[in-house]
N, C-alpha and C positions, 0 to 999 in steps of 0.2 A: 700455091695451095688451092685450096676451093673457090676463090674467088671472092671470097671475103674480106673485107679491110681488116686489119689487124684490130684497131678500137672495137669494133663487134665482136671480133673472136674474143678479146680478151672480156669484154664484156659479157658475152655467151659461157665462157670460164667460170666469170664470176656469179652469175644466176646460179651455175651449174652447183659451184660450190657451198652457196648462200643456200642453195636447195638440198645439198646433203648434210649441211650445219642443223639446217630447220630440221630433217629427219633426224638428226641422230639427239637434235636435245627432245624431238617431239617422242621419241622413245625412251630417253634420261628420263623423261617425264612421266611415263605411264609407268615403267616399271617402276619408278621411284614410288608413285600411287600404289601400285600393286602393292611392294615393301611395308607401305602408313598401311594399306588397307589389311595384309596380314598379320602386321605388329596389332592393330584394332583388336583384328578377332580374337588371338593369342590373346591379349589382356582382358579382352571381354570374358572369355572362357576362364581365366585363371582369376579373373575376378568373381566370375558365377559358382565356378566352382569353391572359391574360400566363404562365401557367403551361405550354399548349399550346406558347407560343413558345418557353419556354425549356427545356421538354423537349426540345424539335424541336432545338434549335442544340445542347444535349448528346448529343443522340443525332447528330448530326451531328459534334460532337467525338469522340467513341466511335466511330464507322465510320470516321475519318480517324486513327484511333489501330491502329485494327484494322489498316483496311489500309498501314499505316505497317510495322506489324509482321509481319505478312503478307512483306511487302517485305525487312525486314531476317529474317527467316526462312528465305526462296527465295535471299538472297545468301551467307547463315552455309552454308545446304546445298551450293549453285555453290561458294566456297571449300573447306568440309570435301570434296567431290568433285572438286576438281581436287585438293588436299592429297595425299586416297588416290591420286589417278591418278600423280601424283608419285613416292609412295614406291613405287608398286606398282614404275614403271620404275625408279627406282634401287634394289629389289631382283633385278629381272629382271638389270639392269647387273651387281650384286653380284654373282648365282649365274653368269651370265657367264664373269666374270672369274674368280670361284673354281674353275670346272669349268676353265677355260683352265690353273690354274695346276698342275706335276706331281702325281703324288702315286707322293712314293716309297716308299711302307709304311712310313716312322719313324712313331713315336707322337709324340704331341702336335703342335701347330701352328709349320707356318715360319713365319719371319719376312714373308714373304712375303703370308701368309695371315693375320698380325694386323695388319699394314698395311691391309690388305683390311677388316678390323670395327672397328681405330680409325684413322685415318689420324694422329691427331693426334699417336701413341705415334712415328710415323714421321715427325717433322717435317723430320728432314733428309734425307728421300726416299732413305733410301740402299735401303730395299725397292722401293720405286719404281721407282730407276734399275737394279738390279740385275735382270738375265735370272732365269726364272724356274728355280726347280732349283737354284742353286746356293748353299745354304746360308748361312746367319749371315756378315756379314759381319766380319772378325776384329776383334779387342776394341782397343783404344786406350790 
C-alpha cells in the first residue's frame, strides 16, 4: 500500500470516521435548533395572536360599556333638565299666584298664602275655595 503501517491506517480510518460522526451529529444539532427555533416562533405567533383576539373583543366590551354609559349619562342630564324645567314652571305658577293673592300689611302669613307652600296643610281646600283677602276661615 502507501507505505503505512497498518495501526496508522486504521487509525487515520478512525479520525476519519470520528470526524464524519462529529459532522453529522454537529448537523442533528443545528437543524434540531432550527426545529426548537421554528416551533418558538409558531407558538410565539399563535400565542400573540390568541392574546390580540381577546384584547380586541375586551376592548370591544369596554367601548360598548363606554358607550352604554355615555347613553345613560345624556338620558340622567334630558331627565335632570326637563326636572329643572318643571320646577322652574311650577315656581313661576307659585310667585304667580302669590303676587295674585292681597296683601293687606298684617304680619305673618294668610292662610291663603300657606296653602300656597304646602297644599297638603290645606287638605280640605277651604283656602282654596275661599276668595282671596278674606281671612282665616272661622274655627270649628
Amino acid at each position: 500500500m502507501l507505505g503505512i503501517p497498518r495501526p496508522v491506517l486504521y487509525g487515520l480510518a478512525g479520525l476519519a470516521l470520528a470526524a464524519l460522526v462529529a459532522l453529522g451529529v454537529g448537523i442533528a444539532v443545528a437543524s434540531f435548533r432550527g426545529a426548537l427555533a421554528d416551533a418558538r416562533e409558531e407558538a410565539t405567533k399563535a400565542r400573540d395572536a390568541h392574546w390580540e383576539g381577546e384584547i380586541a373583543k375586551h376592548n370591544a366590551r369596554v367601548a360598548d360599556a363606554r358607550l352604554k354609559a355615555a347613553e345613560a349619562a345624556l338620558e340622567a342630564d334630558r331627565t335632570a333638565r326637563a326636572a329643572e324645567a318643571r320646577e322652574s314652571i311650577l315656581q313661576a305658577e307659585l310667585e304667580r299666584a302669590n303676587a295674585a293673592l292681597p296683601d293687606a300689611g298684617a304680619t305673618g302669613l294668610s292662610r291663603e298664602r300657606v296653602c300656597l307652600l304646602s297644599p297638603a296643610s290645606c287638605a280640605d281646600g277651604a283656602g282654596a275655595a275661599r276668595p282671596a283677602g278674606r281671612g282665616a276661615p272661622p274655627l270649628r
